[in-house]
C-alpha positions, 0 to 999 in steps of 0.5 A: 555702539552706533558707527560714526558716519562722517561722510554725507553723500546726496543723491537726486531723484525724479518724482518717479524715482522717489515714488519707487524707492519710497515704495521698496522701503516701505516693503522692505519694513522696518528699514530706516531710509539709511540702512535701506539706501546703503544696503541697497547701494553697498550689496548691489549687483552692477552688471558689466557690459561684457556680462550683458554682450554675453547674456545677449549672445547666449539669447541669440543663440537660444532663439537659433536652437528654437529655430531649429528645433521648430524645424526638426519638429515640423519634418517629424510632423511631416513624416507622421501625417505621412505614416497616418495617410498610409503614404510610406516613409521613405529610408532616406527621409528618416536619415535625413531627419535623424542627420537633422537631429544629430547635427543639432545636438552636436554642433549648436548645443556645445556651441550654446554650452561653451557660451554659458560655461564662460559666462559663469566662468566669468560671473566667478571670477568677478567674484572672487 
């Protein structure tokens, strides 16, 4: 038995839109315009301002540890064509570089993991 649907909503489309959406119910296969559009429209994720600020914080932050790994990764080849050129390395400069490493790990991956447990956090709670 078919649902009885009394309600006729309408929505307008560019040409470019319409192309898109003719092109996604033709992948989809054997979908009528209706039942595409409504699953489309009633199983849609919309994602909130907030959810997108935090994604984007979550990206600053990515970029800072790339930065700095770039950084760590440059002393390490310093010190290696240091070694390779029979030049000695010194104590301090590998305790620099190891006060480089574990300043990063511990301050700047909690920070970017505190981010990413509220987020989800957050995904989750919108969900339920």
């Amino acid at each position: 038995m078919a649902r009885k649907r009394r309600y006729d909503v309408r929505i307008r489309m560019n040409k470019e839109e319409k192309e898109t959406f003719q092109k996604k119910l033709e992948e989809a296969g054997n979908l009528t315009m209706e039942s595409y559009g409504l699953d489309a429209l009633l199983n849609c994720k919309v994602t909130s301002q907030d959810e997108i600020d935090n994604l984007v914080e979550i990206n600053k932050q990515f970029s800072k540890m790339n930065q700095n790994l770039s950084l760590i990764g440059n002393n390490i080849n310093q010190i290696a064509r240091k070694v390779n050129s029979e030049n000695a390395v010194t104590q301090d400069e590998l305790e620099n570089l190891s006060k480089e490493i574990s300043k990063y790990k511990e301050s700047e991956v909690q920070e970017l993991w505190q981010s990413i447990r509220l987020y989800l956090a957050e995904i989750k709670q919108h969900h339920h």
